[in-house]
N, C-alpha and C positions, 0 to 999 in steps of 0.2 A: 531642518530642525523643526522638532514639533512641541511650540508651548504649551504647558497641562495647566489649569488652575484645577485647585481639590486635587491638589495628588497627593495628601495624605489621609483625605477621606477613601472610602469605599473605592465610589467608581473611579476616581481620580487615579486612583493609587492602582487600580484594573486597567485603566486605559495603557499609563506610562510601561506599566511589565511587560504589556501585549508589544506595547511598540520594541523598548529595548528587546525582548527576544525576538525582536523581526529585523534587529540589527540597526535601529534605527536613531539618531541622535535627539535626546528630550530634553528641554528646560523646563525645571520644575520652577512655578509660579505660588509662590507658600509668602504668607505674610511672615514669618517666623523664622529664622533662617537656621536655626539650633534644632525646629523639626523635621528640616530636608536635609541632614545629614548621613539619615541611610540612603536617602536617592544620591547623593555626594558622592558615597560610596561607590554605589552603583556605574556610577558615569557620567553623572547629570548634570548639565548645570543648571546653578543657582541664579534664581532673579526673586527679588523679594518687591511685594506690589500686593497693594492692596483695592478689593473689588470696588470701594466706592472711589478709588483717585485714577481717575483718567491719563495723569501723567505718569504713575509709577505704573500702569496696567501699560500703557504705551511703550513704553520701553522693554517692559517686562516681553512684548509681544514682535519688537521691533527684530527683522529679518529672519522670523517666522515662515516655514511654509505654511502650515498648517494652524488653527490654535485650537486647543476643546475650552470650550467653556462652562464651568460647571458652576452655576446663579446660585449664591450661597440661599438656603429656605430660610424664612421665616415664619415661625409656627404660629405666633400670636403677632398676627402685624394689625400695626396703626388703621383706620378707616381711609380705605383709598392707597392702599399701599404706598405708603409713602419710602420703605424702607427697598424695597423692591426698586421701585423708577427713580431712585439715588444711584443703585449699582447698574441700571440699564442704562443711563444717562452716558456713565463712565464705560462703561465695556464698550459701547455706540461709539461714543469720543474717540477711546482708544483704538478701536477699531478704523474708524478711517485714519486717523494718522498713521498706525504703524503699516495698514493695508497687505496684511498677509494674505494670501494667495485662497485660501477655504477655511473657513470655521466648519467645526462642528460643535451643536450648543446639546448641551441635555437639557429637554421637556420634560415636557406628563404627557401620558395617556389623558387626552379628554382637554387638551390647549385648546381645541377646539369651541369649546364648549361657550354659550351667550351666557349662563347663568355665574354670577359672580359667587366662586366662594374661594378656596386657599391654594387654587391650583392657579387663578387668575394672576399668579406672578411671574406663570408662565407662559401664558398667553399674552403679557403685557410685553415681555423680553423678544416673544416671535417675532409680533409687531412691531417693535424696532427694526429687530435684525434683518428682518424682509425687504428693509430698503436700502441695506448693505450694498455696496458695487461688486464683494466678492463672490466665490461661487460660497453657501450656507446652506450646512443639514440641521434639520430639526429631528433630535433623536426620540423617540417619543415613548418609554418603558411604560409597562404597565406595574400592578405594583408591587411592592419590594417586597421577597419572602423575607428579606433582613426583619420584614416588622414582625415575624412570627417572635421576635427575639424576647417583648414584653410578654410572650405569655410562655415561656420557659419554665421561669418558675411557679407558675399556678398550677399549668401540666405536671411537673413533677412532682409538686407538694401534695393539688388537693384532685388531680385529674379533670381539670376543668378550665377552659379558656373561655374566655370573656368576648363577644365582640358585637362590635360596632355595624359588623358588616351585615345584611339581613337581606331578606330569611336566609337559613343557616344552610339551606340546600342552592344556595344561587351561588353558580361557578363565578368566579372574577378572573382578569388576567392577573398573573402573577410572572415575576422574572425575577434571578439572581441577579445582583450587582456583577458579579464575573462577568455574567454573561453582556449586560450592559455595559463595560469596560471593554471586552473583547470585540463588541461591533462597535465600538466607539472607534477604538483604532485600526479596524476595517475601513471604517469609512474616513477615517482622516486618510490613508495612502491612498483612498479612490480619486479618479479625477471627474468631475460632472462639472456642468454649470448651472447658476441659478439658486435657483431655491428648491429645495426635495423636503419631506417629510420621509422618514422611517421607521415605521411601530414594531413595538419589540414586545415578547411575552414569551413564557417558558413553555418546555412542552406540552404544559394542559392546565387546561384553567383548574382553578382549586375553589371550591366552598369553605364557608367554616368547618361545616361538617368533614368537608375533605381533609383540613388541615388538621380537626382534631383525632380523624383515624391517624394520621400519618405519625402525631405524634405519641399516639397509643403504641404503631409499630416499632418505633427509635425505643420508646419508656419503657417496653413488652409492659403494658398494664396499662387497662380500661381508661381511655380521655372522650371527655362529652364536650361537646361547644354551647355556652349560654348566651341570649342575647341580653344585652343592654338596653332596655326601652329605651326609645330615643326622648319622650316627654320629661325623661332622669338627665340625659347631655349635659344642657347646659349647667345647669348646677354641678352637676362633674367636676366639668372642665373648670370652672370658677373654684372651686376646692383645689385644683389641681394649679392655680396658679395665675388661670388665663384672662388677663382682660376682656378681650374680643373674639368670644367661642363661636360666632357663626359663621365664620367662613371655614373653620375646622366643621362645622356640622355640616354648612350645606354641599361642602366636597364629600361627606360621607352618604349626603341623601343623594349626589349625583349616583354614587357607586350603587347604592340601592335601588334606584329609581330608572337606573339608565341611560341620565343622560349625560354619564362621565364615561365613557367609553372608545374604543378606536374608529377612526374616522375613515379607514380602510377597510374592504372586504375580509373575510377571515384568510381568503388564500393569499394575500397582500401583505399578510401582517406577519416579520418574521418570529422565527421559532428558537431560541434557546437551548443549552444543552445541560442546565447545570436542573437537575430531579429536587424537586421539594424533598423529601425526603433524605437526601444527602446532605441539603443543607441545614435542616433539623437538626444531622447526627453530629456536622461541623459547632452548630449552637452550644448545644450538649455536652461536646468535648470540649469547650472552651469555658463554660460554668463549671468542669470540674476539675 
């Protein structure tokens, strides 16, 4: 039996498919139990448990081979994440009482990394989980084509995406959630011991510039990439809603700067199968 948490997110919801079509038996782990009704369906069963309570995740996880763990984000967290080392507290907890047999947890690209900014909630959760007794993957994606999704509509409207990311011609790693669900549940049947890292990225890194041909080729019509001066951010992000914008910014000057990156060789790091551009055209087809 393999526990999922986030199986009605993205990757959550990509791990559990992979495993049932591998013929495998999954407990979906959903605080809401009226949402895991098509996993219900499916074959699943239901455990309802929620990320910050150590007793309802424990049971939720109890005679588990396997569990994925999927750290719900926090986009605008408290100073010193406090909302973060609440849910690591309890997954830790939960984890040795129920003592399933391997976790695999989803990371970031760049847990590695000393400089604090919004990925550091992932490096605070390794460092827990490191001193786990069981055998523990750190799965480490790089980043999500899903975010192409906020510039869907600008592409369409005005042919023009907006980004963060700079200069417009620097490749980044980029992966589909598919593809991060489906080595999720690779690596949950694998058997290893210890502690492993696994970095994941699609088949080629993408620039702005990359993503704004790609979505010229999906639109058949001219898209440019503009950047967003960074001295504009924070006042942004504060329009936009956000208490505490630097750790959103200094995760973006990592991507810029370098030092949010794989902590692997490039022949190390593996490769994805799911093409930026197919996933643009699935965007597409869902907008309209």
């Amino acid at each position: 039996m393999y526990a999922i948490t986030g199986i009605t997110g993205k990757v959550g919801g990509a791990v559990a498919r992979e495993l049932l079509a591998a013929g495998q038996p999954v407990r979906a782990v959903v605080r809401d139990t009226t949402r895991a009704e098509a996993w219900a369906e499916r074959g699943c069963e239901i455990a309802t448990a929620f990320m910050e309570d150590p007793s309802s995740l424990a049971a939720a996880f109890e005679g588990a081979t396997g569990v994925f763990i999927l750290p719900p984000s926090e986009f605008d967290p408290e100073p010193g994440f406090p909302e973060a080392r609440t849910v690591i507290e309890a997954v830790s907890a939960a984890l040795l009482k129920a003592r399933p047999d391997k976790v695999v947890c989803l990371s970031t690209i760049g847990a590695q990394a000393d400089e604090v900014n919004l990925l550091t909630q992932r490096t605070l959760m390794e460092q827990a989980l490191r001193e786990m007794p069981m055998s523990v993957t750190f799965l480490r994606p790089g980043w999500f084509m899903e975010n192409a999704a906020w510039d869907v509509e600008s592409a369409s409207a005005d042919g023009v995406i907006d980004s963060y990311l700079q200069p417009l011609d620097k490749p980044v790693p980029m992966v589909a959630t598919a593809d991060v669900g489906r080595v999720a549940a690779e690596l949950l049947q694998q058997t290893w011991r210890g502690v492993r890292v696994v970095e994941l990225e699609g088949p080629r890194r993408t620039s702005p510039n990359d993503l704004a041909a790609a979505f010229a080729r999906v639109l058949n019509r001219p898209v440019r990439a503009e950047v967003i001066e960074r001295q504009t951010w924070e006042a942004l992000f504060r329009t936009q809603g956000m208490k505490h914008p630097m750790p959103r910014m200094r995760m973006l000057d990592g991507f810029n700067e370098g030092w949010i990156d794989f902590e692997s060789s490039s022949d190390e790091v593996l490769r994805g199968h799911v093409e930026l551009e197919t996933l643009l055209g699935e965007l597409m087809s869902r907008r309209a």
